[in-house]
C-alpha positions, 0 to 999 in steps of 0.5 A: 479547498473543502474534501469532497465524498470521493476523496474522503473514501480514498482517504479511508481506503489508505487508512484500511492499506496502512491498517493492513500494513501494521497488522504485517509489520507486527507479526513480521518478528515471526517470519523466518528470513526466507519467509520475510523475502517470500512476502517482501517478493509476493508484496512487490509483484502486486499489481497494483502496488502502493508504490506504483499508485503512489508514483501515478499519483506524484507523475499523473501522465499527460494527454 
């Protein structure tokens, strides 16, 4: 199934979010543990989240 324009720019956006995620995972050895649990809380309340669009994504809703 050819990928249409649409598709292909999500597809770019989750590039620029794991982008994102390497630049944090990299600096993360800098983070005290209280400031790692401060960033773990701040990512969690995110809204939205990567989990919670990812799990839309594998459970869309019916109707």
């Amino acid at each position: 199934m050819p990928a249409t324009g649409e598709i292909i720019r999500m597809m770019n956006y989750v590039d620029d979010i794991a982008a994102t995620l390497r630049r944090i995972t990299t600096s993360l050895p800098t983070l005290t543990d209280e400031e790692k649990k401060q960033l773990a809380e701040y990512m969690r309340k995110s809204d939205p989240n990567f989990t919670k669009v990812l799990e839309g994504l594998e459970h869309p809703k019916q109707g």
